[in-house]
N, C-alpha and C positions, 0 to 999 in steps of 0.2 A: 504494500500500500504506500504511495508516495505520502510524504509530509504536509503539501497543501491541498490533502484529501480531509484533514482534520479542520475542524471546526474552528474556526478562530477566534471564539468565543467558549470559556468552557460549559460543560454540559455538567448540569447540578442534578440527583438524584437523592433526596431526602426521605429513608424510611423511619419511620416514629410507631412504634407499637408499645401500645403500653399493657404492663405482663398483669401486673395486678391493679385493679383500682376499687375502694372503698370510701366511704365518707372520710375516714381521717388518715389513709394511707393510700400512698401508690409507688410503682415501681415505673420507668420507663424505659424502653430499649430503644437509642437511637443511630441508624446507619448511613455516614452522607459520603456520597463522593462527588468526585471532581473528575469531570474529564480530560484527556490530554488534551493542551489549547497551546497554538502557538504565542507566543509573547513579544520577539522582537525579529523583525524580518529585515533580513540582509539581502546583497545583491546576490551574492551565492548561496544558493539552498543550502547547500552543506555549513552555509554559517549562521543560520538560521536558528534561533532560540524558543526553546519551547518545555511547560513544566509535563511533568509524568502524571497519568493518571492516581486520583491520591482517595482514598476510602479511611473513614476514621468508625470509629465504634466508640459511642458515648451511652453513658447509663447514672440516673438521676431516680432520685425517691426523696417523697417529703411524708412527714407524718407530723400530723395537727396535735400538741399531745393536749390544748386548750383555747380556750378561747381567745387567748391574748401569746400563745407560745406556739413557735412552728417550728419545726425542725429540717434543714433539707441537706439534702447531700448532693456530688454530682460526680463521677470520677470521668474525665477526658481521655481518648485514644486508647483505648485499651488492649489495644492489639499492635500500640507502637508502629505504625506504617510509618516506610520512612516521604520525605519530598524531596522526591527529584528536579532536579534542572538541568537539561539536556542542551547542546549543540549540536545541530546536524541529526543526528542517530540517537539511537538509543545507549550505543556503544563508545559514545562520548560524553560520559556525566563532568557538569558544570560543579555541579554542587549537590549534594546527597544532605538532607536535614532529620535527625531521630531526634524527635523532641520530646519523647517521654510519655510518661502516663503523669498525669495531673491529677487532683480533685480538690473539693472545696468541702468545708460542712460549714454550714452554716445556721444560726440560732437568733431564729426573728422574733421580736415579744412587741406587741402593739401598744401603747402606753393610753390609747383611748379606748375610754371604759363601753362606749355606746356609739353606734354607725348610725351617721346621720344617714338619713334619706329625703330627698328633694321633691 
């Protein structure tokens, strides 16, 4: 397949299923990619810049434990996919990125006793 058969714009794939959900708990399973898109276009194809196709795995859960107290979590890439940056080929990495697995928790409490309504 030649290189300016790729889209030159990437192609976004967003799946979101969520595994458990309850009034005060839930789980989410989230998987997005990115498709190979060229980036920066030279006179010579072969110098031609363009990122790698790049898929992450994200997973988040919050659970209410009250009325004024929530709790959430979120862990990032979980499967560590690296980002590529290619010249020309495939066989020419520019730049390769492993950026880890991440996550957050976090502990929200609402300091208002009563929600208004309008």
């Amino acid at each position: 397949m030649n290189l300016y058969q790729f889209l030159v714009k990437p192609v976004y794939c967003i799946i979101s299923l969520p595994i458990m959900t309850t009034v005060l708990f839930s789980i989410r399973l989230t998987q997005n990619h990115k498709g190979e898109y060229i980036d920066e276009h030279d006179a010579n194809k072969n110098e031609d810049q363009y990122y790698g196709p790049y898929t992450s795995l994200n997973m988040s859960a919050n659970y209410t434990l009250s009325d004024k107290l929530v709790v959430f979590a979120e862990a990032l890439n979980l499967t560590n996919e690296p980002l590529t940056y290619y010249i020309g080929d495939k066989d020419r990495p520019k730049q390769v990125e492993y950026c880890g697995v991440c996550g957050q928790l976090v502990f929200r409490y609402s300091f208002i006793a009563e929600r208004f309504t309008f």
